[in-house]
Every structure is written in structure tokens, then in C-alpha cells.
LUMMARPA-23578 format. One record per atom (N, C-alpha, C): atom name; x, y, z. Coordinates in pm, 1 decimal. Layout:
<nodes>
{node 'CA'; {X; Y; Z}}
...
</nodes>
This chain:
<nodes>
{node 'N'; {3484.1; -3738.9; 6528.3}}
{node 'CA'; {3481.1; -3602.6; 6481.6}}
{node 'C'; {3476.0; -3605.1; 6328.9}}
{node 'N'; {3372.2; -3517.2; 6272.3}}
{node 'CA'; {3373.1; -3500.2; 6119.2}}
{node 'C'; {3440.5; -3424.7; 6065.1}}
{node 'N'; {3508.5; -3373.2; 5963.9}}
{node 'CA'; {3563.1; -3287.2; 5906.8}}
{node 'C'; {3443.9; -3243.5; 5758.9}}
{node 'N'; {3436.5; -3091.4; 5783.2}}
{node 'CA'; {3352.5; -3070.6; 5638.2}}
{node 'C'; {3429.9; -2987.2; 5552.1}}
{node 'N'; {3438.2; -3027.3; 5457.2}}
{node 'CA'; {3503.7; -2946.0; 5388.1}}
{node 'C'; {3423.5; -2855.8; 5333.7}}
{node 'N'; {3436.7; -2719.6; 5319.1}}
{node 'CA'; {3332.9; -2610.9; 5313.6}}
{node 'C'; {3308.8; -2584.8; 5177.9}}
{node 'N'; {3205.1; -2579.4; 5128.5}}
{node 'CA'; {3118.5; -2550.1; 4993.4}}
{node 'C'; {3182.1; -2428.4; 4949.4}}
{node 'N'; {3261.6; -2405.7; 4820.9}}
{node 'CA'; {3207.4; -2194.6; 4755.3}}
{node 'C'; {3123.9; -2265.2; 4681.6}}
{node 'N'; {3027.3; -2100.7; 4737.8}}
{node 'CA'; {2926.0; -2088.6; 4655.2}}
{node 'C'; {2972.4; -2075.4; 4479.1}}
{node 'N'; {2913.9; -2132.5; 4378.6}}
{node 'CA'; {2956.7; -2051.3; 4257.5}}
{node 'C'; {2928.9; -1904.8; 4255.7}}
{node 'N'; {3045.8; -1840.0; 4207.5}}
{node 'CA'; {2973.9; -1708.1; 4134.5}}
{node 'C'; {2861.2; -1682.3; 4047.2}}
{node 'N'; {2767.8; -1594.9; 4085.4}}
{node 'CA'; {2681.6; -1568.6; 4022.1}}
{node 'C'; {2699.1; -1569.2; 3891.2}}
{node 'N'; {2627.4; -1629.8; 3786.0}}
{node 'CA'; {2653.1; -1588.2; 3643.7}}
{node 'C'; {2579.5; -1482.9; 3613.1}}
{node 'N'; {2639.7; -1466.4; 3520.1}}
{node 'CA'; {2614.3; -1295.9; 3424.9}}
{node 'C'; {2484.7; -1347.4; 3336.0}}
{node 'N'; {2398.6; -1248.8; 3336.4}}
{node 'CA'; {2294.2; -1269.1; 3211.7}}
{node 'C'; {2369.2; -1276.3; 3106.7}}
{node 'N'; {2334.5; -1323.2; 2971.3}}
{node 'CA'; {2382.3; -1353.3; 2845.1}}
{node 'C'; {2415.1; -1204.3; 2810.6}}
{node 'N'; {2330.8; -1137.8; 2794.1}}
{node 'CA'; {2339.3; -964.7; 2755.3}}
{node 'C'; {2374.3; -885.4; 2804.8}}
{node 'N'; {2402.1; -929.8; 2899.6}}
{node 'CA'; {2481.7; -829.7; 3062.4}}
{node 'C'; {2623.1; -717.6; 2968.1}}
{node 'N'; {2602.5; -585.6; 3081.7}}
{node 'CA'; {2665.7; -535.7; 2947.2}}
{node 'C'; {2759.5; -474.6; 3115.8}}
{node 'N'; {2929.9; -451.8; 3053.0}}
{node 'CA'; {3037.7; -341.2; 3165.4}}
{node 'C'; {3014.8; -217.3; 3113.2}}
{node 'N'; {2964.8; -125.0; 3189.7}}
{node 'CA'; {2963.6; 26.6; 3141.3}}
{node 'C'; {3007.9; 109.9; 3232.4}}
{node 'N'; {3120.1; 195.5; 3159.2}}
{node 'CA'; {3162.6; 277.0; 3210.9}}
{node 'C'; {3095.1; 433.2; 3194.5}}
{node 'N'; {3085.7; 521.0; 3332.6}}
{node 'CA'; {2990.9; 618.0; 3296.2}}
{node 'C'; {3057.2; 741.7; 3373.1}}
{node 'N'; {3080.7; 855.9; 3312.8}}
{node 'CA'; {3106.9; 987.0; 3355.4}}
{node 'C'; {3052.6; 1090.4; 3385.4}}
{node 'N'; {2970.4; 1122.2; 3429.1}}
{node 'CA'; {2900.0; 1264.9; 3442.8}}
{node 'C'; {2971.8; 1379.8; 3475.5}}
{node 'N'; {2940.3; 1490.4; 3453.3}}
{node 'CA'; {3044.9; 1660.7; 3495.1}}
{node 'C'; {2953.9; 1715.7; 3538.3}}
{node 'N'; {2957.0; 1799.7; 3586.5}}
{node 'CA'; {2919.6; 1947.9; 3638.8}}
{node 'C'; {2901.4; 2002.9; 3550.3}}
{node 'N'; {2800.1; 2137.3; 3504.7}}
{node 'CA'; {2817.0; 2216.4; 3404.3}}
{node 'C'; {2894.6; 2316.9; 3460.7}}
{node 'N'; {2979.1; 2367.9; 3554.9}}
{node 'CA'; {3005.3; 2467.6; 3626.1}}
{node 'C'; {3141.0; 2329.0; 3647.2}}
{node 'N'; {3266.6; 2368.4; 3589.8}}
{node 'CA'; {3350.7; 2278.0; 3586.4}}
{node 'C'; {3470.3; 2334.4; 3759.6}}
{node 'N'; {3440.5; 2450.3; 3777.4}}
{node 'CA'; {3473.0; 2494.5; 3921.6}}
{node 'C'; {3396.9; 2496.0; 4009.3}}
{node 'N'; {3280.3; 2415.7; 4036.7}}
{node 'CA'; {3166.3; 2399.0; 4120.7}}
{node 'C'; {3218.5; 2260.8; 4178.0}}
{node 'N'; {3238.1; 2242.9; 4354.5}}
{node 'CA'; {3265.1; 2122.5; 4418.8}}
{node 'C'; {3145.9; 2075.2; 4494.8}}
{node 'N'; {3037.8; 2085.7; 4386.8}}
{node 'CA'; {2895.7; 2018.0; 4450.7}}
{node 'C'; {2821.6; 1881.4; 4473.3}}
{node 'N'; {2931.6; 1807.6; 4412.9}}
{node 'CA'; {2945.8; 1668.4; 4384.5}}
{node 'C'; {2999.7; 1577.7; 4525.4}}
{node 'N'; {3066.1; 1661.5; 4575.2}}
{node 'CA'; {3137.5; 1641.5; 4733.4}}
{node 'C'; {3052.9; 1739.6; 4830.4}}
{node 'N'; {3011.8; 1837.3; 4811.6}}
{node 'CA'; {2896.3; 1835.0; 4899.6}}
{node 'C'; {2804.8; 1816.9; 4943.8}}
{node 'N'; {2771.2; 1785.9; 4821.5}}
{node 'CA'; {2613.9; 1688.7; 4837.6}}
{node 'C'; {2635.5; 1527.3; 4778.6}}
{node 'N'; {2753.0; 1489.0; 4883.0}}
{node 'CA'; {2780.4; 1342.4; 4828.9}}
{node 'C'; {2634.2; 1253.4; 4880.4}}
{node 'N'; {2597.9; 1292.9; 5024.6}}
{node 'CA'; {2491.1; 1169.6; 5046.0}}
{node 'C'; {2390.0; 1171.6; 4942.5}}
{node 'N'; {2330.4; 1298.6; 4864.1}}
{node 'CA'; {2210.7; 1318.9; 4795.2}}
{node 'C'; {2237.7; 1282.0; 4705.7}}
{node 'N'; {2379.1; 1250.6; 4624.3}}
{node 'CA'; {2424.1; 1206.3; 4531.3}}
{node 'C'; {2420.1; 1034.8; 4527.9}}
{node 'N'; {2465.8; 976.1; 4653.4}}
{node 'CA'; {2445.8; 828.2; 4693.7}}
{node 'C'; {2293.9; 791.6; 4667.5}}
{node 'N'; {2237.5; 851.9; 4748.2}}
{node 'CA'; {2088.5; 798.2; 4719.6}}
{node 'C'; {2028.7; 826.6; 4605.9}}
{node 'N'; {2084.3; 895.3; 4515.3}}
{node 'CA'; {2040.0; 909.1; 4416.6}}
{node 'C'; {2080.3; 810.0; 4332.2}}
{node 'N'; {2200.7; 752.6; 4334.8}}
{node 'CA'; {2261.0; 614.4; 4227.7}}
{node 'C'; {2186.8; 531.2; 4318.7}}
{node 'N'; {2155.7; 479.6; 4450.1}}
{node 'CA'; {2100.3; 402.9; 4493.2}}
{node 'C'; {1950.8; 344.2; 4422.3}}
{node 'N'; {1912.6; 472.8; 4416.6}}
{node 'CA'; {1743.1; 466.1; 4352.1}}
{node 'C'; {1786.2; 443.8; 4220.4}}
{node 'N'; {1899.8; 464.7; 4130.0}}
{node 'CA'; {1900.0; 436.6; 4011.0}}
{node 'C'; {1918.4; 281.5; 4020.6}}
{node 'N'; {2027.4; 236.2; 4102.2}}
{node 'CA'; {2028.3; 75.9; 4089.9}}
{node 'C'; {1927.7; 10.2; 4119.9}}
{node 'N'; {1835.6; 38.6; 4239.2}}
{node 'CA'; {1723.8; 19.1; 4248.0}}
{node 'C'; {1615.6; -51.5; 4146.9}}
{node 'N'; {1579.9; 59.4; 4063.1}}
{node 'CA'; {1524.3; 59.7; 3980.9}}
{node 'C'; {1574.4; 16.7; 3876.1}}
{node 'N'; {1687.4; 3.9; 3799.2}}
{node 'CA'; {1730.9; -54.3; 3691.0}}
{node 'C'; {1869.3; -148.6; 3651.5}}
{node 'N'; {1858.3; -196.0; 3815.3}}
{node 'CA'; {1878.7; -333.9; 3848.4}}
{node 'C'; {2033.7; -390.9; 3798.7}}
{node 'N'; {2170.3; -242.9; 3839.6}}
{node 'CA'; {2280.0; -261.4; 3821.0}}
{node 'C'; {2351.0; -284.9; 3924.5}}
{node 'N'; {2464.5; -334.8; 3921.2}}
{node 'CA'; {2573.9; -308.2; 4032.3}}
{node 'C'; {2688.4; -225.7; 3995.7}}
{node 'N'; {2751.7; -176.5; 4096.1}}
{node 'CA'; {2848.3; -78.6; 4072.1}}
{node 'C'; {3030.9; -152.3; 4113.5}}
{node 'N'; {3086.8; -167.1; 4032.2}}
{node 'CA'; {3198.6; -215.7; 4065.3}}
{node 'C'; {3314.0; -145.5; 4087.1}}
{node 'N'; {3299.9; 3.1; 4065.5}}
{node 'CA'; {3432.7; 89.7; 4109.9}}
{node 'C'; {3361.1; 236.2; 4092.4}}
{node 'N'; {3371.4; 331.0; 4178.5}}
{node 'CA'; {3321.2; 467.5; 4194.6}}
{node 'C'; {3398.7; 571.8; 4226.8}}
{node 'N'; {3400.1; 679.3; 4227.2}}
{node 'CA'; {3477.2; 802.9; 4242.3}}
{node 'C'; {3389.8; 916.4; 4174.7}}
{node 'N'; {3363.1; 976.8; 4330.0}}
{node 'CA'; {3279.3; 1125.2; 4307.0}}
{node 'C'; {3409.5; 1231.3; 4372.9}}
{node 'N'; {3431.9; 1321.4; 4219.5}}
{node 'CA'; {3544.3; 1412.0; 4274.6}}
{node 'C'; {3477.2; 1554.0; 4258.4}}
{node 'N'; {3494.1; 1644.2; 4291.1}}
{node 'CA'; {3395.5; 1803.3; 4313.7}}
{node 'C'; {3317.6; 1812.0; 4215.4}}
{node 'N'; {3375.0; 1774.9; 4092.8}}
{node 'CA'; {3310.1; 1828.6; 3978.7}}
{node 'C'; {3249.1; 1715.3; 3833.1}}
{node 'N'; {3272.9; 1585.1; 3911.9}}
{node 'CA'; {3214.6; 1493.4; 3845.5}}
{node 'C'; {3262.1; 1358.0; 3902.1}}
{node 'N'; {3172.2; 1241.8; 3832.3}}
{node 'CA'; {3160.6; 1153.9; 3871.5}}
{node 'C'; {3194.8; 1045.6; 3759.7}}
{node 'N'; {3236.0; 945.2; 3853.8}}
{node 'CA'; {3301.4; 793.5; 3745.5}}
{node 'C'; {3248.4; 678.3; 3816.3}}
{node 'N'; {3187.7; 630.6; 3738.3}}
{node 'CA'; {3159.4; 478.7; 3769.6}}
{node 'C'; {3161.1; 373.6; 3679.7}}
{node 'N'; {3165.1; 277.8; 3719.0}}
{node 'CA'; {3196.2; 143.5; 3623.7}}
{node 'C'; {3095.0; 36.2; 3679.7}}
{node 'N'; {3014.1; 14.3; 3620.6}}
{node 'CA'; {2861.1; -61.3; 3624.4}}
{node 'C'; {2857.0; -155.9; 3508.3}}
{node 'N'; {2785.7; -307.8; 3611.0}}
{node 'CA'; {2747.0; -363.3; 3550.0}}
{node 'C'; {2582.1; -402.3; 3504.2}}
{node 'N'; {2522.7; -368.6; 3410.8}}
{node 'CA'; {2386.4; -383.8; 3394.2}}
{node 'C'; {2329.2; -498.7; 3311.3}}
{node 'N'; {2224.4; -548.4; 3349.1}}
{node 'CA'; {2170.1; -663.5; 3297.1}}
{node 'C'; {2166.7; -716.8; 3170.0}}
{node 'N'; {2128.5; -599.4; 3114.3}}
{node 'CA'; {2095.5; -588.5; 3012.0}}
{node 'C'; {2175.9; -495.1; 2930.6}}
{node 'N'; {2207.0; -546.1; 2822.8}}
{node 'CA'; {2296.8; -376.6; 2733.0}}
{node 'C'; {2217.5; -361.3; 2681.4}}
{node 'N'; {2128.2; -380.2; 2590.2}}
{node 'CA'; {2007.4; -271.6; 2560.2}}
{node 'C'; {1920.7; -198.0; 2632.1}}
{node 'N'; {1899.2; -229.8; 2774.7}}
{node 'CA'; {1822.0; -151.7; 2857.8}}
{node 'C'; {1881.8; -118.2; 3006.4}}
{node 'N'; {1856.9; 7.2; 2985.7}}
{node 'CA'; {1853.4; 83.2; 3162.0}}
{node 'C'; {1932.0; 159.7; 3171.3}}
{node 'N'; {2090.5; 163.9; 3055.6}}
{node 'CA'; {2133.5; 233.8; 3084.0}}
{node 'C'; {2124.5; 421.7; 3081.6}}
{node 'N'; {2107.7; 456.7; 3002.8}}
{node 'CA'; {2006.7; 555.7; 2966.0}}
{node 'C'; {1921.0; 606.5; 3062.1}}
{node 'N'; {1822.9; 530.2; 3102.8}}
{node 'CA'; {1693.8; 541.9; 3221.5}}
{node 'C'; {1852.2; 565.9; 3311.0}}
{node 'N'; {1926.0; 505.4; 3338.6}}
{node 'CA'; {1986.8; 485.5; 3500.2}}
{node 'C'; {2015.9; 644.7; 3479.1}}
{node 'N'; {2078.4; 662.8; 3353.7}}
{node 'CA'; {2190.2; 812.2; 3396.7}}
{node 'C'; {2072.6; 924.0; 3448.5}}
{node 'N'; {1988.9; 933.8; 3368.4}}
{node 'CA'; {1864.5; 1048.4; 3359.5}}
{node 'C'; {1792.1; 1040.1; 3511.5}}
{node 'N'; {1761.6; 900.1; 3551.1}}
{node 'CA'; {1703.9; 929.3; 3720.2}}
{node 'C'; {1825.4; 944.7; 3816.4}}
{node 'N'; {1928.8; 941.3; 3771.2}}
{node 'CA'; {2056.4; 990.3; 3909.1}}
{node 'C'; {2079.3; 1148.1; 3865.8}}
{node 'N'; {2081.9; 1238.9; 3722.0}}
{node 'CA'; {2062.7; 1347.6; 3760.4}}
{node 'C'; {1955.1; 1415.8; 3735.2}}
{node 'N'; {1834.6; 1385.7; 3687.1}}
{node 'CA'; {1710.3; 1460.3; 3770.3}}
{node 'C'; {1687.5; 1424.3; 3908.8}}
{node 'N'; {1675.1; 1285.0; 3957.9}}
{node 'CA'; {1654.5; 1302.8; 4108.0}}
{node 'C'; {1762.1; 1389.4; 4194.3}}
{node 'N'; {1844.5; 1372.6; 4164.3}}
{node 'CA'; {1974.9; 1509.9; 4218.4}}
{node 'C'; {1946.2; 1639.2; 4196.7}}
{node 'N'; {1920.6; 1725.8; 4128.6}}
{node 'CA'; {1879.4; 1810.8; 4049.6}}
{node 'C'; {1753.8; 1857.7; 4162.0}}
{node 'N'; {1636.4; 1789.2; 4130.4}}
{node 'CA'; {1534.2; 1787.1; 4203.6}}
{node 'C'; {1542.9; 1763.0; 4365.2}}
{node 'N'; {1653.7; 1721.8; 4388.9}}
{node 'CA'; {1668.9; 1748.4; 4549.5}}
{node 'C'; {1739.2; 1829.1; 4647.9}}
{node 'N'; {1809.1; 1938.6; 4524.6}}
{node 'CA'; {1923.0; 2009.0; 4607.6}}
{node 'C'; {1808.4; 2132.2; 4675.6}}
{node 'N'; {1926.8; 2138.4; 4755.6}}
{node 'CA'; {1850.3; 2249.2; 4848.9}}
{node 'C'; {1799.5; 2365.9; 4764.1}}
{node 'N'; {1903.4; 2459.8; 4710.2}}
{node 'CA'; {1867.3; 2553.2; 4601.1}}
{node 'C'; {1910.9; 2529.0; 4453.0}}
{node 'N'; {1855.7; 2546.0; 4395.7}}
{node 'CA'; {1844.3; 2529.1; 4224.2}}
{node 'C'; {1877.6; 2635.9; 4143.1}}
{node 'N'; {1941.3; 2611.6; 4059.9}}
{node 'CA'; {1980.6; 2755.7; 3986.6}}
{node 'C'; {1958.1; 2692.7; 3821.1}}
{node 'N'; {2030.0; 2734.1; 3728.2}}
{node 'CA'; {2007.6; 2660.2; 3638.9}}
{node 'C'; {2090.6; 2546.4; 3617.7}}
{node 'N'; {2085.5; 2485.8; 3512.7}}
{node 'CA'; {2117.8; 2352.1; 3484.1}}
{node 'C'; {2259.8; 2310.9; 3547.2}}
{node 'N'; {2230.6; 2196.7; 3634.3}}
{node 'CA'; {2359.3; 2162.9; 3749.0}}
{node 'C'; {2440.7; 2053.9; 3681.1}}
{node 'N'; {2415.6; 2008.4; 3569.5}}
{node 'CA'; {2461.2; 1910.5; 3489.6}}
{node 'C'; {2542.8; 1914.8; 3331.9}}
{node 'N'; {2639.5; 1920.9; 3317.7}}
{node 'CA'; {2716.7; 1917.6; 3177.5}}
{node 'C'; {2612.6; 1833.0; 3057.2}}
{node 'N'; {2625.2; 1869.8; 2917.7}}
{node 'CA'; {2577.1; 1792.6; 2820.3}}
{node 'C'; {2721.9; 1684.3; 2770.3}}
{node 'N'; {2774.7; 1731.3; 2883.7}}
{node 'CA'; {2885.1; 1603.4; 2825.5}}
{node 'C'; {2916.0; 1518.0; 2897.1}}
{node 'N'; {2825.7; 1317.8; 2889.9}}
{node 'CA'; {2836.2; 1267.4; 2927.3}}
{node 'C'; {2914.6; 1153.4; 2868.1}}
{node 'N'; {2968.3; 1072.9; 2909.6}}
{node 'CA'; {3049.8; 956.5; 2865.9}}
{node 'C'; {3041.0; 824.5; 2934.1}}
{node 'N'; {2951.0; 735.4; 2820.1}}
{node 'CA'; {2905.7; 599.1; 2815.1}}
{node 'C'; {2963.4; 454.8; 2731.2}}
{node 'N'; {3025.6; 419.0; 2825.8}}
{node 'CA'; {3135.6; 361.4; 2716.1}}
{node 'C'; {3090.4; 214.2; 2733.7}}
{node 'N'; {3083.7; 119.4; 2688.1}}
{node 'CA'; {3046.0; -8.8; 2703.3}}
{node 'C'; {3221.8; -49.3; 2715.6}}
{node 'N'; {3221.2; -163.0; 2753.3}}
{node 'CA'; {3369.1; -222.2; 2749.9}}
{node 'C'; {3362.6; -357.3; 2778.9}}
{node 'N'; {3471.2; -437.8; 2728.8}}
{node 'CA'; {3459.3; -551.6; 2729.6}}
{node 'C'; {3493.8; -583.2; 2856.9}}
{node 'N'; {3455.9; -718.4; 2897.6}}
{node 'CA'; {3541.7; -754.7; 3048.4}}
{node 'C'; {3651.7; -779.6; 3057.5}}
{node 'N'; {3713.5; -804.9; 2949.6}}
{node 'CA'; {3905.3; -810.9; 2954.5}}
{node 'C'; {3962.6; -665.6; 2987.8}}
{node 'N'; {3849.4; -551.9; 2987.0}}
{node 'CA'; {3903.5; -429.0; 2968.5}}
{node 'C'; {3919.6; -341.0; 3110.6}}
{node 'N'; {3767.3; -445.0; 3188.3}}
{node 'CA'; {3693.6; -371.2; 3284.9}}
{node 'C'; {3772.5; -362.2; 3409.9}}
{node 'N'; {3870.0; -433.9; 3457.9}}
{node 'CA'; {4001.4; -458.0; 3553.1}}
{node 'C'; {4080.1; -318.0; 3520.1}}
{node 'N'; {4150.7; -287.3; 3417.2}}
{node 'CA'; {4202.5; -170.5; 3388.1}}
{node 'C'; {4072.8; -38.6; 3424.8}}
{node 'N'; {4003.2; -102.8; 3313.1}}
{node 'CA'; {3899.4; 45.2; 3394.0}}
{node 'C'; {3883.3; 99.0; 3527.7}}
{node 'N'; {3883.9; -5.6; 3625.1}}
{node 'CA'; {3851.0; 5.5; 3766.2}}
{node 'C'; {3937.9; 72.1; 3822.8}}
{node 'N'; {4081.0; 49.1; 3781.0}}
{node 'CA'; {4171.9; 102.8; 3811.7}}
{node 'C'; {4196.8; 249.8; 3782.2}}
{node 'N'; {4184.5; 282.7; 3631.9}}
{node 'CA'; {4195.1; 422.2; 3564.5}}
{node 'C'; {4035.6; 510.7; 3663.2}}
{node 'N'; {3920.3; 434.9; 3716.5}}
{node 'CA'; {3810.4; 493.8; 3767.5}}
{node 'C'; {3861.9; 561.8; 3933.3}}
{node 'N'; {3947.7; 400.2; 3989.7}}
{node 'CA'; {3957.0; 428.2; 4105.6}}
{node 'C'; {4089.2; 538.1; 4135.6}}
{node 'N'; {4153.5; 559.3; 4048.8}}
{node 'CA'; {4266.6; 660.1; 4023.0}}
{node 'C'; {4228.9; 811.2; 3971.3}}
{node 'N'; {4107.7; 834.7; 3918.1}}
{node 'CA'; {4049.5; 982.5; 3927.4}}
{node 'C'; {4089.8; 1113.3; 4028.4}}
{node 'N'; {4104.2; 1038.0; 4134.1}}
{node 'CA'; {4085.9; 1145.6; 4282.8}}
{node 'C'; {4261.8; 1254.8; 4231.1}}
{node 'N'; {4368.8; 1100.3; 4193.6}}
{node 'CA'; {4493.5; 1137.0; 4216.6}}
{node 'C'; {4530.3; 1192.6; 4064.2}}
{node 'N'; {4471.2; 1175.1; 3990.4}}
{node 'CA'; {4472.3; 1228.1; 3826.1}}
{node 'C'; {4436.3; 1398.1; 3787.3}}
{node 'N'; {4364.2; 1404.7; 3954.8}}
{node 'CA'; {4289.9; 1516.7; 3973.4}}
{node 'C'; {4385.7; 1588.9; 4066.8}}
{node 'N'; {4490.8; 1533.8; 4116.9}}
{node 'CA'; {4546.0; 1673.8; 4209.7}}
{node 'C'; {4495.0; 1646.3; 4349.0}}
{node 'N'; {4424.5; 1564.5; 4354.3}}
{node 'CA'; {4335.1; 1571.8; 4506.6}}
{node 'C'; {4410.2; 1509.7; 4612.0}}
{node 'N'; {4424.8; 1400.3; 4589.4}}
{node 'CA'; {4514.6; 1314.3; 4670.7}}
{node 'C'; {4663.2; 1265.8; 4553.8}}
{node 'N'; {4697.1; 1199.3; 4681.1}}
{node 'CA'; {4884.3; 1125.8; 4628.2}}
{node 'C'; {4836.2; 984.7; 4581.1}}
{node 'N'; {4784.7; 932.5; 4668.6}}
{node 'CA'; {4727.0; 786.8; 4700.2}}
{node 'C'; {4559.2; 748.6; 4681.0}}
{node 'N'; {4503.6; 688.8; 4556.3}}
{node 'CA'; {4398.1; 679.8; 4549.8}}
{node 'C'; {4279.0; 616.6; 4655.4}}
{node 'N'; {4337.0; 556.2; 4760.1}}
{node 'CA'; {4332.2; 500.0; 4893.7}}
{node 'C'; {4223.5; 644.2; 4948.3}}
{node 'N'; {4313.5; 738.0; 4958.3}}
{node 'CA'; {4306.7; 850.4; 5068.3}}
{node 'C'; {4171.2; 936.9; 5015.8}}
{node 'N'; {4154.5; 911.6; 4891.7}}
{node 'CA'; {4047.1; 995.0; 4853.4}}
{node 'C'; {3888.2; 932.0; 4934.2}}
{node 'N'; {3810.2; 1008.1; 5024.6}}
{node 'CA'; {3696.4; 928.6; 5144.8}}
{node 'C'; {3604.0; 904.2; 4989.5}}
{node 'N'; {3618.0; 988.7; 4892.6}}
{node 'CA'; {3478.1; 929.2; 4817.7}}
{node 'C'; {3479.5; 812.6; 4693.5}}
{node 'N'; {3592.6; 727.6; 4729.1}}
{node 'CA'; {3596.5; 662.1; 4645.0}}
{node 'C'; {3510.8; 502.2; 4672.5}}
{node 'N'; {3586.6; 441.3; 4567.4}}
{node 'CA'; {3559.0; 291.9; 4612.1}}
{node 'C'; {3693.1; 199.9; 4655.9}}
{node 'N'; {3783.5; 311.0; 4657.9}}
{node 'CA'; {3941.0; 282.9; 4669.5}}
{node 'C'; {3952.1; 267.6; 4773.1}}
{node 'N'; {3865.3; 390.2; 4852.4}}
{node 'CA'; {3928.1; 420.4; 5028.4}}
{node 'C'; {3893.8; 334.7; 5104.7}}
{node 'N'; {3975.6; 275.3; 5158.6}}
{node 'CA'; {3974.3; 153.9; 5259.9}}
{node 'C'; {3850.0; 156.9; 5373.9}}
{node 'N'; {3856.3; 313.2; 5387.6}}
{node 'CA'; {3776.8; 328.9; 5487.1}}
{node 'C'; {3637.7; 339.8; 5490.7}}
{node 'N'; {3561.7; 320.1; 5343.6}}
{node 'CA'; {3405.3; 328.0; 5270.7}}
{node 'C'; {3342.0; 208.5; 5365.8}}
{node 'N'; {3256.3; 244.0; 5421.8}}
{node 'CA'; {3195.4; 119.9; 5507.2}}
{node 'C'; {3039.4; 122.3; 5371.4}}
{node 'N'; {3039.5; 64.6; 5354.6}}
{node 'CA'; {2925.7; -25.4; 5242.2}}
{node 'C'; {2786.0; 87.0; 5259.0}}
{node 'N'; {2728.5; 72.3; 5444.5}}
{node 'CA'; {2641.5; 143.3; 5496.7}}
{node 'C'; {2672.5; 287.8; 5559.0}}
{node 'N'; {2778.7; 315.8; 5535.0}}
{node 'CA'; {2787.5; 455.9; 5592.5}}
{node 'C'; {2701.2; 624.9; 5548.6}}
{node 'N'; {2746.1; 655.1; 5616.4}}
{node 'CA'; {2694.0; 802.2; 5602.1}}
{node 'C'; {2790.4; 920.8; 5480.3}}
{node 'N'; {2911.6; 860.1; 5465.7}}
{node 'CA'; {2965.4; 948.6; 5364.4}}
{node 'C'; {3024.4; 824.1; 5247.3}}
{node 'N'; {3117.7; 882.4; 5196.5}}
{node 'CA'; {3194.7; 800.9; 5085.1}}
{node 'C'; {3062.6; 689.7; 4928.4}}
{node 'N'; {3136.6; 624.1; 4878.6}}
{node 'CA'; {3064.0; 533.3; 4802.6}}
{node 'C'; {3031.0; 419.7; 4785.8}}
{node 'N'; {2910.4; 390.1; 4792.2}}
{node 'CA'; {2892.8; 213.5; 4828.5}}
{node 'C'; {2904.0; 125.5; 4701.6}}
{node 'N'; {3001.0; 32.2; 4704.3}}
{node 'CA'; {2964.8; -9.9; 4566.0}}
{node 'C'; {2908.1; -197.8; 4647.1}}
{node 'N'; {2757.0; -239.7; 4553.9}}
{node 'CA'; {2741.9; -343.0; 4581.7}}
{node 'C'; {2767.1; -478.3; 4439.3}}
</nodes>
């Protein structure tokens, strides 16, 4: 009988320029919970942004009236920008009815170091309960907290 001792894979390395960004979007309508109602149109909409500009998402939280994520992108000079602008025009452009502008001019793009980005995840994945919503950042379904986010599901947030 052989014994194998099993390979880890290495972790992927980081591009040289690879940048942690933390990103906020609001509502312009700061009492509007459209962010949770139209969570799937909202998913596929960061989907097509990672898609296309080739980030991963390491901690998420969509609460009624805005959104937090903490992304890592390839590049810090490029995509981030492109990413925010195709997650809310393609949103924008897909809701059922349109009124005027569904989006705040106040967004928040923070680069951060990776000694920082552990705390961030935490202060991201703690939104829901900062907010009044839940006790337990666990309990909130649209996070990246909630135990219960299946990767492929139909509600909550996928982070890959």
C-alpha cells in the first residue's frame, strides 16, 4: 500500500499592480430599498462587470439603499472606473421602470493596502448590522457573511 501525501496547490499570485479596492455606491433616493429588490439584476450586473474587467470580489453587502464591496483588480490603473460605470448603467438600463437618476453622485473608491483589507472585509461584511437591519451580520441573506449565500443561487451575493 502507498501512502501519498497530498499536493496544495500554491496560491495564486497577485499581478505586480494588482490593486484592494474598496467600493460604495448609494441610491440617490437615500429611502428607496431598490437595491434589495432588484438584488438578482443587481448580481448580474457586478457579474458582467467582473466579467469584463477581470476582478474578484472578496466581501459584499447590498443593503436597500446601497452597496459595499471589497475587490480585487488586476490592475490599479485600469478597470476600476470602467467596472463602477457598467454595474450602474447596466442596472439603470435594466430596471423595469425608470424614473430619473437611480444612482447617488456620491461614490467611494478607496484603494487599500492588504494589511488593511482583513479589517475592511469585516467593517464591509458588518454594514447590514451598522444599518439597523440585522443583530448578527450572518443573518443579513444579502451578504457575503450569510452562511447561507450558495455561490450559484438565485438570491444573496456571490463572491468569487
Amino acid at each position: 500500500m502507498t501512502h501519498h501525501t497530498p499536493q496544495l496547490c500554491p496560491a495564486p499570485s497577485q499581478p505586480l499592480n494588482s490593486a484592494c479596492v474598496a467600493i460604495t455606491l448609494r441610491l440617490a433616493d437615500s429611502d428607496d430599498d431598490l437595491l434589495v429588490r432588484q438584488v438578482r439584476l443587481l448580481r448580474d450586473c457586478v457579474a458582467l462587470a467582473q466579467q469584463r474587467w477581470g476582478f474578484t470580489i472578496d466581501a459584499a453587502a447590498v443593503l436597500p439603499n446601497e452597496m459595499h464591496l471589497l475587490c480585487l483588480f488586476p490592475d490599479a490603473d485600469f478597470g476600476t472606473g470602467g467596472a463602477i460605470k457598467l454595474i450602474c448603467t447596466a442596472f439603470y438600463r435594466h430596471l423595469p421602470s425608470r424614473g430619473a437618476s437611480v444612482w447617488s453622485q456620491d461614490k467611494e473608491v478607496l484603494e487599500i493596502s492588504d494589511a488593511v483589507a482583513p479589517l475592511r472585509r469585516v467593517f464591509v461584511e458588518a454594514a447590514p448590522v451598522r444599518a439597523g437591519l440585522v443583530k448578527a451580520a450572518g443573518d443579513w441573506p444579502y451578504s457575503s457573511a450569510h452562511v447561507g449565500t450558495a455561490q450559484g443561487g438565485e438570491m444573496g451575493v456571490a463572491v468569487a
